[in-house]
C-alpha positions as CSV (number, residue, x, y, z in Angstrom):
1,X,6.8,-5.5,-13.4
2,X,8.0,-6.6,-16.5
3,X,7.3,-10.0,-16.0
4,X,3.5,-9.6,-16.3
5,X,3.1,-8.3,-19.0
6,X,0.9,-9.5,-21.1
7,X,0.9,-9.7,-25.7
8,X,-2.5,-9.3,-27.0
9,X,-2.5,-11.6,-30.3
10,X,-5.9,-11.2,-31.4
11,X,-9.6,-12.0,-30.7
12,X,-11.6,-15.0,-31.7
13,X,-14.9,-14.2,-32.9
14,X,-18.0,-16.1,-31.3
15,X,-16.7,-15.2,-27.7
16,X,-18.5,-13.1,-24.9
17,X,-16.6,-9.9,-24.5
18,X,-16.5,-11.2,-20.6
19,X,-14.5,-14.2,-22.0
20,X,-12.6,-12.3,-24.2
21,X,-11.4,-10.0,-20.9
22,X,-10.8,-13.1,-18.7
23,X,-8.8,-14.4,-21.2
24,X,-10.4,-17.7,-21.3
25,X,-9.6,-17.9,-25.1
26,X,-5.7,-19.4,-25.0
27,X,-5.3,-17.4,-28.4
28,X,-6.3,-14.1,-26.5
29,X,-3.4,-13.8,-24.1
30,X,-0.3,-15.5,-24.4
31,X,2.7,-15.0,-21.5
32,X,6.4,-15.0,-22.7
33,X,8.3,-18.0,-21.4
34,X,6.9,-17.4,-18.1
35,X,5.3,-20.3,-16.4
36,X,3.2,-19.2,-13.2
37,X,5.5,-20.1,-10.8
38,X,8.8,-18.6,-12.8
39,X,6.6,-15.2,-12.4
40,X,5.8,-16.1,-8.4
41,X,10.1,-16.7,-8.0
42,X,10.8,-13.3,-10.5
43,X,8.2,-10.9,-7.9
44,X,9.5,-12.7,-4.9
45,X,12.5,-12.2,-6.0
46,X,11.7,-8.4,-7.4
47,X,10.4,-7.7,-3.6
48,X,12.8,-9.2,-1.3
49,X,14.8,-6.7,1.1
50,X,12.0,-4.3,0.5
51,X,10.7,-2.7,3.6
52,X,7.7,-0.9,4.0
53,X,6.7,1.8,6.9
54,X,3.6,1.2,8.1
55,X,2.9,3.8,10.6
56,X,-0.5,3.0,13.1
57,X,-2.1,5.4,15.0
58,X,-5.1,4.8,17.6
59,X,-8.5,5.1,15.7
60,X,-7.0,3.2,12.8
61,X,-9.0,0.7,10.8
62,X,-7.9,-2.4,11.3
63,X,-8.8,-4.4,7.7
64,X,-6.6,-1.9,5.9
65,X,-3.8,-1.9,8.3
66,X,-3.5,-6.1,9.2
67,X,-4.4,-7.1,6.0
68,X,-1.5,-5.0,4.3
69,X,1.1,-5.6,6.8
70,X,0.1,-9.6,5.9
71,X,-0.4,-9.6,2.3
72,X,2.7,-7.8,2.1
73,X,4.6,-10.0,4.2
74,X,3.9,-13.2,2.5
75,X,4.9,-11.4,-0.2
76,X,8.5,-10.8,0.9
77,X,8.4,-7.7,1.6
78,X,9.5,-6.6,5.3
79,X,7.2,-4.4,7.0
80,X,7.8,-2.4,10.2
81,X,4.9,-1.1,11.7
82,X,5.5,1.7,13.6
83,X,3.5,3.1,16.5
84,X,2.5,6.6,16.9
85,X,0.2,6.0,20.3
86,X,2.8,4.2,21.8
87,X,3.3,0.2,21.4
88,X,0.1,-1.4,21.8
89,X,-2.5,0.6,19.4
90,X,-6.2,0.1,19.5
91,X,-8.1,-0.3,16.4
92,X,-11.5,1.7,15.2
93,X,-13.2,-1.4,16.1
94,X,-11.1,-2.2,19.3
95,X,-8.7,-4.5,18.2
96,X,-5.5,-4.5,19.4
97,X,-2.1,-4.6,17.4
98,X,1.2,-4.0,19.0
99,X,3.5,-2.1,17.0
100,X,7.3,-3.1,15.7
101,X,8.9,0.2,17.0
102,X,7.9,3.8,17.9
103,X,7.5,6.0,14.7
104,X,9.9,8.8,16.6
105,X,13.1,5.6,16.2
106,X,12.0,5.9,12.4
107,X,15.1,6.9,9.6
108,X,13.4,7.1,6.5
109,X,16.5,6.2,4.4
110,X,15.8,2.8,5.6
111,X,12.5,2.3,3.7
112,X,11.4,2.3,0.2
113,X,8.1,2.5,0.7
114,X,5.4,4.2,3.1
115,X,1.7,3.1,3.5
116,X,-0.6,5.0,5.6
117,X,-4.1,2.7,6.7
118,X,-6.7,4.7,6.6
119,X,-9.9,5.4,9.6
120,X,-10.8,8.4,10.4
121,X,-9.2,8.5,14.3
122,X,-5.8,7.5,13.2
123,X,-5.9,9.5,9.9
124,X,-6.2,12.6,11.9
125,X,-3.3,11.9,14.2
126,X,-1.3,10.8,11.4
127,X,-2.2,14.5,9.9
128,X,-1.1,16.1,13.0
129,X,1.9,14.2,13.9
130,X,4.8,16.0,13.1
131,X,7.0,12.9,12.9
132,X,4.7,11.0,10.4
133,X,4.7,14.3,8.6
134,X,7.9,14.9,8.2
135,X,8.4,11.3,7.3
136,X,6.2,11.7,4.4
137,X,7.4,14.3,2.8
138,X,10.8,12.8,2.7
139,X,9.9,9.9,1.2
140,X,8.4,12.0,-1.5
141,X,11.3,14.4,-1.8
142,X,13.3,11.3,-2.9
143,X,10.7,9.7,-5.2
144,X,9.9,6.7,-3.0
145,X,6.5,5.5,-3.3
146,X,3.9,6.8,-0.8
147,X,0.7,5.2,-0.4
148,X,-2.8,5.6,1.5
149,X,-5.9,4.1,1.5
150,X,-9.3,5.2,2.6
151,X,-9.4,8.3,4.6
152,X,-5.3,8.5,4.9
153,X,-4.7,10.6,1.5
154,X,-5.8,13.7,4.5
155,X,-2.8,13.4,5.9
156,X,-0.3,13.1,1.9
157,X,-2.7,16.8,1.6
158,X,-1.3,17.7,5.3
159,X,2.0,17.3,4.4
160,X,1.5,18.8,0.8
161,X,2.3,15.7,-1.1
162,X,-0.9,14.6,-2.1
163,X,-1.4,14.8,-5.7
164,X,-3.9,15.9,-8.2
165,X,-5.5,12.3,-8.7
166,X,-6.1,10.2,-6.0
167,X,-8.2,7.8,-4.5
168,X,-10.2,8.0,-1.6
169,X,-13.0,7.3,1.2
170,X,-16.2,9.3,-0.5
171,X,-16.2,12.1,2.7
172,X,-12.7,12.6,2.3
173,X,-12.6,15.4,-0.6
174,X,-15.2,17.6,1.8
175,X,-12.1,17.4,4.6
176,X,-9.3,18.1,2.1
């Protein structure tokens, strides 16, 4: 976002390069008439009426997938979780999350974004439902940002999106 950005000004000598990164020096960093809470108001205001797919299968690991769907929330965003097991899904660790809608009611023209959790379980279904597939590669036909975390970039490679860098679970690579 343009409002973060940040104008390097110079470094004082005598400082730790730890400092120097943390910015603790006022003359390292300086921010553009942008008090903290003008750039809280700008992001908020940058994210609101975007919504977010996140499609859950069974298997899936629940940090990743209830974390985001929060920390994207309070962040404005609106996020529709989408079940592919059904309504209630069951975590890798046996939690249990009920889902928004079914991922079969799912028009992707009415997201800007798609975020697949990762755990292996759900990961695999994700990579083998046709739906979800079909879902991500239209969301990457039309350039809208497609994320995955952990084991989940196996099912971008499914669906022949995934691209030459990425980031993943250390096993993953063997299965892709």
């Amino acid at each position: 976002f343009p409002y973060t950005t940040l104008f390097r000004s110079g470094i004082k000598k005598g400082l730790r390069r730890s400092e120097q990164s943390l910015g603790r020096n006022p003359e390292v960093w300086h921010r553009r008439n942008c008090t903290p809470n003008d750039l809280k108001a700008k992001n908020k205001e940058f994210l609101m009426g975007k919504r977010v797919l996140l499609p859950l299968a069974n298997g899936f690991e629940e940090i990743e997938a209830v974390a985001l769907a929060d920390t994207m929330r309070r962040g404005g965003l609106d996020v529709v979780i989408a079940g592919v097991d059904g309504e209630v899904l069951k975590g890798a660790n046996g939690i249990m999350v009920v889902s928004d809608t079914d991922i079969k009611n799912v028009c992707s023209a009415d997201f800007d974004m798609i975020v697949l959790p990762g755990g292996y379980g759900g990961t695999m279904t994700l990579a083998e439902n046709e739906t979800v597939q079909r879902l991500i590669k239209e969301f990457d036909g039309a350039r809208k940002t497609v994320g995955a975390i952990c084991a989940a970039p196996i099912a971008l490679d499914r669906a022949g999106v995934l691209k030459e860098e990425y980031t993943c679970y250390p096993g993953v690579p063997d299965v892709i």
